[in-house]
N, C-alpha and C positions, 0 to 999 in steps of 0.2 A: 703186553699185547693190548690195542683198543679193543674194549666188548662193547656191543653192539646197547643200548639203551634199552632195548626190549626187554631182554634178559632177566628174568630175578636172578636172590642172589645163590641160589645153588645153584643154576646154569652156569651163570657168570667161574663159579669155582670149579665145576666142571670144565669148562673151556678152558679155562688157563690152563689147565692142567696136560688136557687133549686137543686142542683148540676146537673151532668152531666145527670142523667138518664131523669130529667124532663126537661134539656131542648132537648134530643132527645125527647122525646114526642111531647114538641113543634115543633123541625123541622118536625117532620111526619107529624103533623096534619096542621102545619099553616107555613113549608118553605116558605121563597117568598111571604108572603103578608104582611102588618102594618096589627096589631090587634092595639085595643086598650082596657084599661085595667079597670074595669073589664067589659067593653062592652059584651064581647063574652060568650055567654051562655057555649058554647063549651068545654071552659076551665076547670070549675070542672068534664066536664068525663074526660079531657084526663091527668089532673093531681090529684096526691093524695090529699086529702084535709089539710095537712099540706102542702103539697107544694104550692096549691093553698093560701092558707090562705099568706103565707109565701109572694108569689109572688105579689100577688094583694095589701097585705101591702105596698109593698117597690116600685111597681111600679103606683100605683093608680092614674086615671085620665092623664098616659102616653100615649101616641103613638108609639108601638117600630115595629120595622122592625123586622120580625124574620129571619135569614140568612136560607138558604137555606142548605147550607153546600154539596151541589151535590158533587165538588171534591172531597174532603176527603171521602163520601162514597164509589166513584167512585173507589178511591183508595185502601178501603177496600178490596172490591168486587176480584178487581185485584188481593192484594195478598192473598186472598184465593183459587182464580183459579191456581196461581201459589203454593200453596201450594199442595191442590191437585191433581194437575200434578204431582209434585215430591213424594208423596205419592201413585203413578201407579194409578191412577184414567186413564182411556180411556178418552176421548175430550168427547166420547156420555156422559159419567156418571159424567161429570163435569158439561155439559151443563143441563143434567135432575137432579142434586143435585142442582143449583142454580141458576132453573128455567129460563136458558138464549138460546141461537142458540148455535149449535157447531161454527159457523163462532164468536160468539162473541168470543169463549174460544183462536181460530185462534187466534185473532185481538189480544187479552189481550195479549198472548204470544209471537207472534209479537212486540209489544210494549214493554215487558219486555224484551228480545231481544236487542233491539236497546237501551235502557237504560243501560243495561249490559256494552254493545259494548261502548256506549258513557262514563261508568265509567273508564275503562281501556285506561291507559296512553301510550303515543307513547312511544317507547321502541327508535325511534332513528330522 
């Protein structure tokens, strides 16, 4: 399976195992904290029972840290606002589509902005 570059490498070992969709699951439900395996009651709702089965086999009696992955969503998030900017969404209908402030939609474009600015090479 390709993993995605983001990924450290207990994501990375997680997905293979579950793939990508169960370990988003994980980051939802348990970002940022050590579970341990199969400790967590938790676990069979928030994955399907083959993943479950799958994961609890290969990681049994572990401790793993589950990554958080904030940036990369963060980044998500980002270029969908700037998607929908350049699709003529208004700053209001971006901020009520993806439930954020109009200042956050500012900020995000702001920041794409100056990443732009920062990719463009001095001409002299």
């Amino acid at each position: 399976m390709n993993m995605p570059d983001y990924l450290p490498p207990v994501a990375r070992e997680i997905a293979e195992v579950i793939g990508i969709d169960g370990l988003l699951c994980l980051v939802k439900h348990f970002g940022g904290i050590t579970i341990r395996v199969p400790g967590q009651g938790e676990l069979k709702r928030v994955l399907s029972p083959q993943q479950y089965k799958d994961f609890v086999h290969t990681f049994r009696n572990e401790k793993l840290a589950i990554p958080r992955l904030q940036a990369r969503f963060n980044h998500i998030e980002a270029l969908e606002t700037n998607r929908l900017l350049e699709q003529g969404f208004t700053k209001a209908e971006v901020a009520r589509t993806q439930n954020i402030t109009e200042r956050a939609v500012y900020k995000r474009q702001a920041k794409q902005r100056q990443l732009d600015k920062d990719k463009q090479q001095d001409l002299f």
